[in-house]
Biopython code that builds the backbone (N, CA, C, O; Angstrom):
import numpy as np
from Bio.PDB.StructureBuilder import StructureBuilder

atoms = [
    (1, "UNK", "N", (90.704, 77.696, 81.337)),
    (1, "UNK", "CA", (91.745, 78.701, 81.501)),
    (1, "UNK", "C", (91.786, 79.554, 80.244)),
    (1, "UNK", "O", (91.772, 79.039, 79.126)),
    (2, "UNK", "N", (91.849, 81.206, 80.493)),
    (2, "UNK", "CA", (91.975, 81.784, 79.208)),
    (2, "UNK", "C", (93.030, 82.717, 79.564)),
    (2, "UNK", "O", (93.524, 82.867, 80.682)),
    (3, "UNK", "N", (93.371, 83.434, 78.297)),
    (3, "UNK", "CA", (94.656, 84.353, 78.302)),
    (3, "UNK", "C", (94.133, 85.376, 77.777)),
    (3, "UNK", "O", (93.326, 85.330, 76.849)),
    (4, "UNK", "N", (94.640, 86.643, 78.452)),
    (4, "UNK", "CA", (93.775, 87.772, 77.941)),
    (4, "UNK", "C", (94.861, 88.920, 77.921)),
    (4, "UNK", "O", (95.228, 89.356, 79.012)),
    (5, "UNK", "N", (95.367, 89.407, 76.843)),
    (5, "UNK", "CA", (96.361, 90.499, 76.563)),
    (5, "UNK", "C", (96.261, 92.317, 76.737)),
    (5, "UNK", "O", (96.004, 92.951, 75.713)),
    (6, "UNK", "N", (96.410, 92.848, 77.657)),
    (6, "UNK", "CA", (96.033, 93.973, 77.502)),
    (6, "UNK", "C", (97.233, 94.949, 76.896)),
    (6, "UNK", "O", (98.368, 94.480, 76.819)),
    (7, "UNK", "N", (97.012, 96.104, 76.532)),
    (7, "UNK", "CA", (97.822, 97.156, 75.468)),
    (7, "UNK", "C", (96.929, 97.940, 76.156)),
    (7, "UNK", "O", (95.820, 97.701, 76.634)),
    (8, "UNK", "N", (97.785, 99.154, 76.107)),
    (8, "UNK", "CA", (97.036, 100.568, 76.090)),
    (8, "UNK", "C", (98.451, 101.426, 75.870)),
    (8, "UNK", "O", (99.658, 101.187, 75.837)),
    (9, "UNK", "N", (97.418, 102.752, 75.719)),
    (9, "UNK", "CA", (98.093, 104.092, 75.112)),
    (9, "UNK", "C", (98.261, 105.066, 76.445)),
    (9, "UNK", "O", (97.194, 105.552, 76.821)),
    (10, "UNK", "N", (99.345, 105.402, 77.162)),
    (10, "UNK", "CA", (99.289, 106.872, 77.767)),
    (10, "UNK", "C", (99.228, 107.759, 77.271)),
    (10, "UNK", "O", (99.739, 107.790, 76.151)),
    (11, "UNK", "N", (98.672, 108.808, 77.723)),
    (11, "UNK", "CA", (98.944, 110.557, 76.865)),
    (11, "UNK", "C", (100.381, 110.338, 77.303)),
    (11, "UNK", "O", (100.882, 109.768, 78.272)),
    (12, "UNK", "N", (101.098, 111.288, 75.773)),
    (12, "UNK", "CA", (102.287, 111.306, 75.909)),
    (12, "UNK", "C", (103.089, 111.944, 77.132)),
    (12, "UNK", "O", (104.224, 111.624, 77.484)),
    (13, "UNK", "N", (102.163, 113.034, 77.778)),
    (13, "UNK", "CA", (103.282, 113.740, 78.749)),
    (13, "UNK", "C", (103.128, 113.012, 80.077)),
    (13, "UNK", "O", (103.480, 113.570, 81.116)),
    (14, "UNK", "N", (102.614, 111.786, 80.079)),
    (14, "UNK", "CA", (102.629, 111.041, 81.107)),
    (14, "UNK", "C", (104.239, 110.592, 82.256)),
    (14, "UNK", "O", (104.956, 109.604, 82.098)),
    (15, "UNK", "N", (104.334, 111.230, 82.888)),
    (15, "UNK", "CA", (105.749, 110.948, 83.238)),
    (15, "UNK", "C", (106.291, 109.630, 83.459)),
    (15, "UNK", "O", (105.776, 108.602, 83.901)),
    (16, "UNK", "N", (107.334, 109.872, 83.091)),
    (16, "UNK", "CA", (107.930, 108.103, 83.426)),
    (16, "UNK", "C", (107.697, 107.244, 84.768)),
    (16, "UNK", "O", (107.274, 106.089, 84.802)),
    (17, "UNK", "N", (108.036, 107.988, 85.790)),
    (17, "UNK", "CA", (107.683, 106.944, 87.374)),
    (17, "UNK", "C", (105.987, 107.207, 86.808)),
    (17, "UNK", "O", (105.581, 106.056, 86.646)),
    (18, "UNK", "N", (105.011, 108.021, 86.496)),
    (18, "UNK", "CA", (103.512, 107.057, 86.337)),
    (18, "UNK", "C", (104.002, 105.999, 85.399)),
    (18, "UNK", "O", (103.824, 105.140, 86.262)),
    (19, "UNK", "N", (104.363, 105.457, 84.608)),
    (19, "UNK", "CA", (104.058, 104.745, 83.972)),
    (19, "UNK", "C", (104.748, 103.599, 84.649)),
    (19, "UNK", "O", (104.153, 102.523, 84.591)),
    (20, "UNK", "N", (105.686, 103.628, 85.165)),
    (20, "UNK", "CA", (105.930, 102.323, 85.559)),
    (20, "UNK", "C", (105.605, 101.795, 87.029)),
    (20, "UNK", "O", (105.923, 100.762, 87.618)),
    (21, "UNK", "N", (104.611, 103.254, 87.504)),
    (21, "UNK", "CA", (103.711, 102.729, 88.629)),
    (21, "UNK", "C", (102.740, 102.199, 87.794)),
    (21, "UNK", "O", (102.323, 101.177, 88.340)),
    (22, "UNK", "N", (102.249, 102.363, 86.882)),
    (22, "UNK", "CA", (101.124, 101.776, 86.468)),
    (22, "UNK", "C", (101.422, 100.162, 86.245)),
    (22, "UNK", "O", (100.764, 99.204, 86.650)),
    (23, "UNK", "N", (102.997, 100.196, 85.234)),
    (23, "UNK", "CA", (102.775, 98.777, 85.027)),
    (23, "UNK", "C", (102.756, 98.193, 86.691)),
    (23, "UNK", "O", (101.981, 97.247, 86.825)),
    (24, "UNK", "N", (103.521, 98.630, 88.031)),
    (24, "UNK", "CA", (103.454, 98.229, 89.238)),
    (24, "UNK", "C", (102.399, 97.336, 89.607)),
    (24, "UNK", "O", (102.356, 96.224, 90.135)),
    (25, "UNK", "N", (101.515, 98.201, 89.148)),
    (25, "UNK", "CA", (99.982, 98.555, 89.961)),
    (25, "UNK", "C", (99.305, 97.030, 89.156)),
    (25, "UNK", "O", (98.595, 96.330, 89.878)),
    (26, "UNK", "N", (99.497, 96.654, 87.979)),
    (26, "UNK", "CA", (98.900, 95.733, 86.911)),
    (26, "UNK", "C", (99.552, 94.511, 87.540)),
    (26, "UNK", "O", (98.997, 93.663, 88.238)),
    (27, "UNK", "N", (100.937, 94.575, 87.138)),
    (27, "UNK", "CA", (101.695, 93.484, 87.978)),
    (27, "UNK", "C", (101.143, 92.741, 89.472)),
    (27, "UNK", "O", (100.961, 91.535, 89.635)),
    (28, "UNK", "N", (100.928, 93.888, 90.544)),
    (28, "UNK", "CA", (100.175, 93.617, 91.348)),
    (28, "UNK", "C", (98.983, 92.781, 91.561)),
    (28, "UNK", "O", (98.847, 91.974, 92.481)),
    (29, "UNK", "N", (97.879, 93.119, 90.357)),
    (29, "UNK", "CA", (96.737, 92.416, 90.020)),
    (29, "UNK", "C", (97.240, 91.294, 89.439)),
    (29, "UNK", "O", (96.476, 91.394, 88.479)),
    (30, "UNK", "N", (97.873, 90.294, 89.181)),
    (30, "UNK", "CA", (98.533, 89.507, 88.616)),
    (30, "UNK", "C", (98.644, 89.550, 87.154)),
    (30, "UNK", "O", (98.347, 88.651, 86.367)),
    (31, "UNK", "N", (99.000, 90.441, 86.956)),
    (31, "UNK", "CA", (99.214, 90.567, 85.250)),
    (31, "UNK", "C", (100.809, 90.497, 84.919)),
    (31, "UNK", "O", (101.487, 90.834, 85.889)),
    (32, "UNK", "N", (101.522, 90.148, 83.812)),
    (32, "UNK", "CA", (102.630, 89.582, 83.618)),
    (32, "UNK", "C", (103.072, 90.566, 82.475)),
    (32, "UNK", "O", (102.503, 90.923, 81.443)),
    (33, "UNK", "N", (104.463, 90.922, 83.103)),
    (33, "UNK", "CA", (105.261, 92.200, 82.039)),
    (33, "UNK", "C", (106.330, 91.586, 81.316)),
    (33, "UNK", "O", (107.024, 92.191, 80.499)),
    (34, "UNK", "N", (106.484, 90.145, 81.678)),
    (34, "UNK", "CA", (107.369, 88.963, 80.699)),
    (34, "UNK", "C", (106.643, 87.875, 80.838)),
    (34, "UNK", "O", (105.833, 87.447, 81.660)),
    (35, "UNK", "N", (107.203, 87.458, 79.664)),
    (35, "UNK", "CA", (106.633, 85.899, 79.011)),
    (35, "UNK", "C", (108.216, 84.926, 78.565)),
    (35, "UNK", "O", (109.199, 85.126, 77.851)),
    (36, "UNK", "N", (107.649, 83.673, 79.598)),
    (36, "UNK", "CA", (109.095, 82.840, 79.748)),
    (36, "UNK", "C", (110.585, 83.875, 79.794)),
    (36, "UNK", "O", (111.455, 83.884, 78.924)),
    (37, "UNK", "N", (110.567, 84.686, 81.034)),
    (37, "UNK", "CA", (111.352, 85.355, 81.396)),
    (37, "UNK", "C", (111.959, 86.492, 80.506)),
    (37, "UNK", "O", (113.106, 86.915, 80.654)),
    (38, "UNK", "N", (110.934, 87.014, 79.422)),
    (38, "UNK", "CA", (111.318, 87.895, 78.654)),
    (38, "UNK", "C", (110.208, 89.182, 78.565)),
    (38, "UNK", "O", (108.979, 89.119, 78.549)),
    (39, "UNK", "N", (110.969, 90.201, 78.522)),
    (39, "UNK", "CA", (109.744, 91.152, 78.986)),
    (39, "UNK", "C", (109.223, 91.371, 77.404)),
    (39, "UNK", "O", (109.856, 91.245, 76.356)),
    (40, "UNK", "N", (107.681, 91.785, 77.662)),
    (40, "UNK", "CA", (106.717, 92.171, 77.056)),
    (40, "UNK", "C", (106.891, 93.139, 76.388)),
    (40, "UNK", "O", (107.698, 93.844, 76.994)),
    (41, "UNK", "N", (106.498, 93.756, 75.155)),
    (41, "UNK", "CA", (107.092, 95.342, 74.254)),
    (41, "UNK", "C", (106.425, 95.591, 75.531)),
    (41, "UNK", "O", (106.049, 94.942, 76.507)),
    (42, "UNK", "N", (106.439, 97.130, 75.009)),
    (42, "UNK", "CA", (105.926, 98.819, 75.834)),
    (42, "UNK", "C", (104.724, 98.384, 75.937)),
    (42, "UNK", "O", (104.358, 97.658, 75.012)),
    (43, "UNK", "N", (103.746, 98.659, 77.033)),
    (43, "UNK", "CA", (102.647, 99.160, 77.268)),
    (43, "UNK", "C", (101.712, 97.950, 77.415)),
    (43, "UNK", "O", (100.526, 97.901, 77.740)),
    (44, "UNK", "N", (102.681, 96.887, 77.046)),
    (44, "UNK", "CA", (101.383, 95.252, 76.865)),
    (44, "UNK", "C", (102.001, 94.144, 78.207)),
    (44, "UNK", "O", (103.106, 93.676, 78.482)),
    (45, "UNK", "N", (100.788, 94.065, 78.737)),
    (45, "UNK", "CA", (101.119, 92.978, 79.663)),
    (45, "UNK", "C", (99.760, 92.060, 79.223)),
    (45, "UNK", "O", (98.923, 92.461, 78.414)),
    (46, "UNK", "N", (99.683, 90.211, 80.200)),
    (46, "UNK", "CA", (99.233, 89.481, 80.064)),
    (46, "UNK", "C", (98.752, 89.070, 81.623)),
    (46, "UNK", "O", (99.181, 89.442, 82.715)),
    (47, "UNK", "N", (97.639, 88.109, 81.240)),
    (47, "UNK", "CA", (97.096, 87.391, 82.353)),
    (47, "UNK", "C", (96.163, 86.107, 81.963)),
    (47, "UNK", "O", (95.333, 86.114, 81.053)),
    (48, "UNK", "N", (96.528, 84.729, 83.036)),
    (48, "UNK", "CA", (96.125, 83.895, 82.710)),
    (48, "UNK", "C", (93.926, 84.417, 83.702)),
    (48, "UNK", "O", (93.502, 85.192, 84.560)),
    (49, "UNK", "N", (93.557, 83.727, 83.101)),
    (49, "UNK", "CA", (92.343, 84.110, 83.866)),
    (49, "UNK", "C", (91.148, 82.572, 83.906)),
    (49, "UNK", "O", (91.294, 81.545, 83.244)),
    (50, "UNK", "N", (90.352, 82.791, 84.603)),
    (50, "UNK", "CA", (89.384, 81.776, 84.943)),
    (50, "UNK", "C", (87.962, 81.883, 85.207)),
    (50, "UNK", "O", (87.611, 82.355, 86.288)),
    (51, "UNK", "N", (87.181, 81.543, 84.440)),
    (51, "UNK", "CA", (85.964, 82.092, 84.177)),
    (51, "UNK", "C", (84.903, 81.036, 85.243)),
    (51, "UNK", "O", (84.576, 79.851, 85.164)),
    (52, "UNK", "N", (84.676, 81.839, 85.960)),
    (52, "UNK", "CA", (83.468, 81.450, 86.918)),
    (52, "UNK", "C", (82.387, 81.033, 86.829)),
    (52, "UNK", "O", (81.836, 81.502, 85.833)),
    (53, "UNK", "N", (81.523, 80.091, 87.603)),
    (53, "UNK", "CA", (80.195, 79.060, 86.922)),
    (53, "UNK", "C", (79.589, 80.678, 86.174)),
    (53, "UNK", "O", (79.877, 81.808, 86.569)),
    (54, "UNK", "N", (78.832, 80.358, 85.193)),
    (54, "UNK", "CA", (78.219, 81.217, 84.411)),
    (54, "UNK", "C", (78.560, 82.502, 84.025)),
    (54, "UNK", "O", (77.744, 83.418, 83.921)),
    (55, "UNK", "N", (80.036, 82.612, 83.758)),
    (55, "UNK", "CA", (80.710, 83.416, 83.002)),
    (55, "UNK", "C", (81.166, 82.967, 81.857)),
    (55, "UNK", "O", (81.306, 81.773, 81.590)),
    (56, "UNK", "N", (81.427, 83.919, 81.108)),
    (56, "UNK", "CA", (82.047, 83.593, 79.647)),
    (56, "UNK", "C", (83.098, 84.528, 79.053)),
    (56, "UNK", "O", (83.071, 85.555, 79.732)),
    (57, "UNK", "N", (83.965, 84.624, 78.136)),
    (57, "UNK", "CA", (84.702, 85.400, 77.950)),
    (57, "UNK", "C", (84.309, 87.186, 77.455)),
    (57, "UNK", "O", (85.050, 87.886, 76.765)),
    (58, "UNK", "N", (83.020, 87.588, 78.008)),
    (58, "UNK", "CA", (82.492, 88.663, 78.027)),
    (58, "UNK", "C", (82.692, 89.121, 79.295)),
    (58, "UNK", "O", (82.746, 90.348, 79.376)),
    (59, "UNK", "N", (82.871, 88.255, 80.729)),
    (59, "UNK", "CA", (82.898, 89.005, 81.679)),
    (59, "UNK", "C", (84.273, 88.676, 82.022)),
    (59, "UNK", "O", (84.623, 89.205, 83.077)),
    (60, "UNK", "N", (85.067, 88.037, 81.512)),
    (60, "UNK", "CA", (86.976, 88.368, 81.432)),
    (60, "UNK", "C", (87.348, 89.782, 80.628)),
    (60, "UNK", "O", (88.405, 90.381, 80.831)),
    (61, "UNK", "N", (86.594, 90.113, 79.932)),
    (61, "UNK", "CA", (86.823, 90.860, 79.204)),
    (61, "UNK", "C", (86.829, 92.231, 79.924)),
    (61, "UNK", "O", (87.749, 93.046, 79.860)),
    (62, "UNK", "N", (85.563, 92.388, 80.684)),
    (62, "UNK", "CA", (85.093, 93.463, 81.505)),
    (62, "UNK", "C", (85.783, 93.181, 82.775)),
    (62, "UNK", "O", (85.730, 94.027, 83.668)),
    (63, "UNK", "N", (86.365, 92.184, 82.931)),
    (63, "UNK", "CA", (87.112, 92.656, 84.267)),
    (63, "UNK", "C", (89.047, 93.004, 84.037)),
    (63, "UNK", "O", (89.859, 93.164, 84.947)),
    (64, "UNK", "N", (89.273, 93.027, 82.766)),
    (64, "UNK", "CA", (90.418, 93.121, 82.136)),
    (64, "UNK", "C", (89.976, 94.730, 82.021)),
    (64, "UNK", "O", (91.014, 95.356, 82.237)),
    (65, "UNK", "N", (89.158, 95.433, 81.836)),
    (65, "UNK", "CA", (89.387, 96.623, 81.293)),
    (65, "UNK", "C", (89.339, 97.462, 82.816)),
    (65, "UNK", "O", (89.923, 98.519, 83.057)),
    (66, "UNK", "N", (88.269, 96.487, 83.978)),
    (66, "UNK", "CA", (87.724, 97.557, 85.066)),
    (66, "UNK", "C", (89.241, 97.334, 85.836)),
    (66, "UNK", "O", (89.525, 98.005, 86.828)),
    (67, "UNK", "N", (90.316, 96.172, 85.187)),
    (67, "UNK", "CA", (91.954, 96.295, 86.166)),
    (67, "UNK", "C", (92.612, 97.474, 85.791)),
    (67, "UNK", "O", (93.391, 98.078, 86.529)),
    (68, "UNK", "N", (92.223, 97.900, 84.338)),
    (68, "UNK", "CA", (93.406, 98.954, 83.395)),
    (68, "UNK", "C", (92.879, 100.346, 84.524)),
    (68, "UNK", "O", (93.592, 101.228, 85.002)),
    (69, "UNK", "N", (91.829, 100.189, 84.648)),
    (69, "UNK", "CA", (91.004, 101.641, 85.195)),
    (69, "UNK", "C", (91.227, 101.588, 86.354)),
    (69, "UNK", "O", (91.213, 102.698, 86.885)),
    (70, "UNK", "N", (91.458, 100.665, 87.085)),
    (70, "UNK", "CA", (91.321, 100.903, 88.480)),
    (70, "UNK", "C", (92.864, 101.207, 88.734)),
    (70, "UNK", "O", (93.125, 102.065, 89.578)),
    (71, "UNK", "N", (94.114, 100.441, 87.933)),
    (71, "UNK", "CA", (95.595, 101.021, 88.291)),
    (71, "UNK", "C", (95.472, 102.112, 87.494)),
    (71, "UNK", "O", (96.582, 102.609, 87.685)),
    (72, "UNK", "N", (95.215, 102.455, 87.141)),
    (72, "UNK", "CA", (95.339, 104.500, 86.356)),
    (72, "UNK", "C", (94.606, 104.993, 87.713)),
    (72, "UNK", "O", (95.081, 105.871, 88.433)),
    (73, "UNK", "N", (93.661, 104.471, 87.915)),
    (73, "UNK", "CA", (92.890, 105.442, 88.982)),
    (73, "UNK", "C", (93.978, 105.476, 90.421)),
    (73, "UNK", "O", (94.177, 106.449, 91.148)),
    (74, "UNK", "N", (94.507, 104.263, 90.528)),
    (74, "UNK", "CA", (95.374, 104.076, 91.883)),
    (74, "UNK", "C", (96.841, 105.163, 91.890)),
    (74, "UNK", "O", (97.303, 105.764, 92.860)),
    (75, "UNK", "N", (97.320, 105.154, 90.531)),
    (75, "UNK", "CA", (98.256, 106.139, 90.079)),
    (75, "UNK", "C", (97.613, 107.232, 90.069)),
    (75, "UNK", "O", (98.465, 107.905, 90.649)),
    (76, "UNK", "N", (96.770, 107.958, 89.867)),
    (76, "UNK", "CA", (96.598, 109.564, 89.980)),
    (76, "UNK", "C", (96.513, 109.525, 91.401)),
    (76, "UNK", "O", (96.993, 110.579, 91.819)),
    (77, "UNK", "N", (96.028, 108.618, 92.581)),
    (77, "UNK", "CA", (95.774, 108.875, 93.876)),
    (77, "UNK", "C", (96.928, 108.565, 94.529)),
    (77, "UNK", "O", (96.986, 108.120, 95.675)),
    (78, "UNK", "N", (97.900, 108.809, 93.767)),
    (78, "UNK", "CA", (99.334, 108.659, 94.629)),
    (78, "UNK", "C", (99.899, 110.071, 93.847)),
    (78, "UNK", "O", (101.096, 110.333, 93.967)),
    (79, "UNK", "N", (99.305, 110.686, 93.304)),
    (79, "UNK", "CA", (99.329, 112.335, 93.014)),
    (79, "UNK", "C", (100.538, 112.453, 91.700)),
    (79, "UNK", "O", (101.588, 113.093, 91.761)),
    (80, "UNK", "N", (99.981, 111.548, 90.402)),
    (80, "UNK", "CA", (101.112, 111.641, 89.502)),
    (80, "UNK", "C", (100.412, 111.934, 88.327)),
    (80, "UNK", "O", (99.687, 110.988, 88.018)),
    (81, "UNK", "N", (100.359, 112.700, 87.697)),
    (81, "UNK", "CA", (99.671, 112.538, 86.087)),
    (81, "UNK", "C", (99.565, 111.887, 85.066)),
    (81, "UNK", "O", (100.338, 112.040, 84.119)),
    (82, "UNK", "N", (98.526, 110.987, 85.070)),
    (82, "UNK", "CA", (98.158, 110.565, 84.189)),
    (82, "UNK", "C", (96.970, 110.171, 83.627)),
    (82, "UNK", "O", (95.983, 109.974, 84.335)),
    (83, "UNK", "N", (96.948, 110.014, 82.267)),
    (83, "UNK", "CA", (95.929, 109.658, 81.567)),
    (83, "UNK", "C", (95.923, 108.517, 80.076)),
    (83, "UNK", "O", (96.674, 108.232, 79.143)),
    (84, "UNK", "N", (94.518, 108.128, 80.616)),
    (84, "UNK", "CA", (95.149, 106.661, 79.468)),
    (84, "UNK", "C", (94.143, 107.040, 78.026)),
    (84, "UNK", "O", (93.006, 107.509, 77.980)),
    (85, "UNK", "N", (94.707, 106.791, 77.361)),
    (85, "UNK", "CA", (93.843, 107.688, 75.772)),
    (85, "UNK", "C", (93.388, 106.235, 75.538)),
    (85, "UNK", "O", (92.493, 105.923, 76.324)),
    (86, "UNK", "N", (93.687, 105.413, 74.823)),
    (86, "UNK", "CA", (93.137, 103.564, 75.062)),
    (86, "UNK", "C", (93.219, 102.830, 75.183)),
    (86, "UNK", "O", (94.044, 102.633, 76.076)),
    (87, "UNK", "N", (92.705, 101.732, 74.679)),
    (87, "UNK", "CA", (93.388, 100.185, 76.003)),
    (87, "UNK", "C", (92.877, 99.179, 74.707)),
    (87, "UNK", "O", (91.954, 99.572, 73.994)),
    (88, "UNK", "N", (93.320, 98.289, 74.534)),
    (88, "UNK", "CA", (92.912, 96.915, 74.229)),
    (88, "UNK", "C", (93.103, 95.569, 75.080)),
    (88, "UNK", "O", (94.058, 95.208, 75.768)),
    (89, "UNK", "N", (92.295, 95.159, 74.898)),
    (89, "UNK", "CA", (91.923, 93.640, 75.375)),
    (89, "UNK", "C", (91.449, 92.736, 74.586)),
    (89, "UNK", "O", (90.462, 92.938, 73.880)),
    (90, "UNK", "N", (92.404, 91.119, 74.631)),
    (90, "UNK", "CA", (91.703, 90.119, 73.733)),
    (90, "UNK", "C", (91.629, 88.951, 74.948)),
    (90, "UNK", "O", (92.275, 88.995, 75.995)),
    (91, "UNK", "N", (90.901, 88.140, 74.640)),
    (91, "UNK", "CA", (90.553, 86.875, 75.541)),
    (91, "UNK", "C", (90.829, 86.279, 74.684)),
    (91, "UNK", "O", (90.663, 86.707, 73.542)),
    (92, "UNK", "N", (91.363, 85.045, 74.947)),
    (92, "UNK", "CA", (91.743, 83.835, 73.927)),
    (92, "UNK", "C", (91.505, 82.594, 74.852)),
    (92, "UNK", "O", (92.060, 82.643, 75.950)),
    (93, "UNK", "N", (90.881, 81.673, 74.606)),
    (93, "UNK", "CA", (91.173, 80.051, 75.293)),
    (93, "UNK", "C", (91.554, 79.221, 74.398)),
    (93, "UNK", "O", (91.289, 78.097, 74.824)),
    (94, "UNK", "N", (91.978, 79.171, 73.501)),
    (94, "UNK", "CA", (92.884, 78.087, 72.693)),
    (94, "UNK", "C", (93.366, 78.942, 71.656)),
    (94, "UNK", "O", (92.987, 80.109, 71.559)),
    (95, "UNK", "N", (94.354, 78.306, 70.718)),
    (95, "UNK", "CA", (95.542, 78.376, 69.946)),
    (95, "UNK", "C", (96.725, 78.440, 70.848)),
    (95, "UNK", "O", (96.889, 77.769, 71.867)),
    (96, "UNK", "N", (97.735, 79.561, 70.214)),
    (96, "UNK", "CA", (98.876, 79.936, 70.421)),
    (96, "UNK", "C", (99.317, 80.897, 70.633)),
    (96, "UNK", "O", (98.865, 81.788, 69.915)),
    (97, "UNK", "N", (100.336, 81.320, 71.601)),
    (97, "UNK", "CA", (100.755, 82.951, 71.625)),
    (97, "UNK", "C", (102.072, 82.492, 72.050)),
    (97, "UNK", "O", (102.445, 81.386, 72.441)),
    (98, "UNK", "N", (102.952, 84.062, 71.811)),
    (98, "UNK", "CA", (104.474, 83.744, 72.337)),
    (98, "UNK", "C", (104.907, 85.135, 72.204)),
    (98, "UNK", "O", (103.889, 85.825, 72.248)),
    (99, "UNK", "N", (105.789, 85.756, 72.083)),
    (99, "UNK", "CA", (106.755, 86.643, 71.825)),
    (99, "UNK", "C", (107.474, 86.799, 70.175)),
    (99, "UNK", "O", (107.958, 85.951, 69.425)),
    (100, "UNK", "N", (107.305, 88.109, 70.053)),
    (100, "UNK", "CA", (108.136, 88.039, 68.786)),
    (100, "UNK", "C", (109.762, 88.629, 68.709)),
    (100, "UNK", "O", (109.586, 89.839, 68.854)),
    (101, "UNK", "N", (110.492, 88.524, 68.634)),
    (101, "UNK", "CA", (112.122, 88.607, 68.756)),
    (101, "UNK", "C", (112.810, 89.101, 67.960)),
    (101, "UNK", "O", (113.479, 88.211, 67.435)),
    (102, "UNK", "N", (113.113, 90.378, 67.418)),
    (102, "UNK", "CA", (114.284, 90.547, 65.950)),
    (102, "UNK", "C", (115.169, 89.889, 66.966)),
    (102, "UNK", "O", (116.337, 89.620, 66.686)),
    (103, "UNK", "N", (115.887, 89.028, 64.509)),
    (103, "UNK", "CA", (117.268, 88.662, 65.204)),
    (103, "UNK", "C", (118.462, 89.592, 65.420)),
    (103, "UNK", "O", (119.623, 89.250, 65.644)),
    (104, "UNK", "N", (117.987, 90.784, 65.316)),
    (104, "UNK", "CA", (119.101, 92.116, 65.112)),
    (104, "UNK", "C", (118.596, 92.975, 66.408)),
    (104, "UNK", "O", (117.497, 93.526, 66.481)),
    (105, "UNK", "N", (119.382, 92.981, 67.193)),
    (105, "UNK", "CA", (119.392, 93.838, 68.438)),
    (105, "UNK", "C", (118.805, 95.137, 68.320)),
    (105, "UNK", "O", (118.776, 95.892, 69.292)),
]
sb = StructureBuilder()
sb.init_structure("model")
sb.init_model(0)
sb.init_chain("A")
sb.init_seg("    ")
for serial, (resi, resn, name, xyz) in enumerate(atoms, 1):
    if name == "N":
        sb.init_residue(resn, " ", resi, " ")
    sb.init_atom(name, np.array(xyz, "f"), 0.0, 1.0, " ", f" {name:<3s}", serial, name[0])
structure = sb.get_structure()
C-alpha cells in the first residue's frame, strides 16, 4: 500500500465553481480532500494506492499525474475555464504523514 499526495497550481483567473469541480472530479477518482475528517489546505488532496504485479512507485506516480489531467480535462468539457500551471506528486510507502494545525485560528 502506498500514499501519494498531489498539489497543484490553477491559473489564477480560474473561476471558483472550476475549481471545486475539479476537486469534484479528483474526489471522484478516489482521492481524499480530508484526512481523519479534516480537510486538506488549498489545492492538495491524497490517495491510498496499490501497485500491481510488476509495478513500482514509477507507475503510481504516472497514474497520479494522468488523474490531475484527466479532471482538468473533464472540467473544461463541462465548458468552464481552466488551466493548471503545475502539479506535484510524491509516492511514499512507509514513514509518516498527518496534517499540520495552527493553534491560532
Amino acid at each position: 500500500m502506498f500514499v501519494a499526495t498531489l498539489a497543484y497550481e490553477l491559473d489564477p483567473t480560474t473561476p471558483r465553481e472550476a475549481q471545486k469541480l475539479l476537486v469534484a472530479e479528483l474526489v471522484g477518482r478516489r482521492y481524499n480532500d480530508r484526512f481523519e475528517g479534516k480537510k486538506m489546505p488549498a489545492n492538495c488532496l491524497w490517495i491510498r494506492r496499490t501497485a500491481q504485479p510488476g509495478e513500482n512507485v514509477d507507475h503510481l506516480l504516472e497514474r497520479s499525474k494522468a488523474d490531475l489531467l484527466a479532471a482538468v480535462d473533464a472540467v473544461k468539457k463541462m465548458g468552464f475555464p481552466i488551466r493548471l500551471v503545475r502539479g506535484w506528486v510524491q509516492v511514499t510507502g512507509a514513514g509518516t504523514f498527518g496534517l499540520i494545525e495552527p493553534s491560532d485560528p
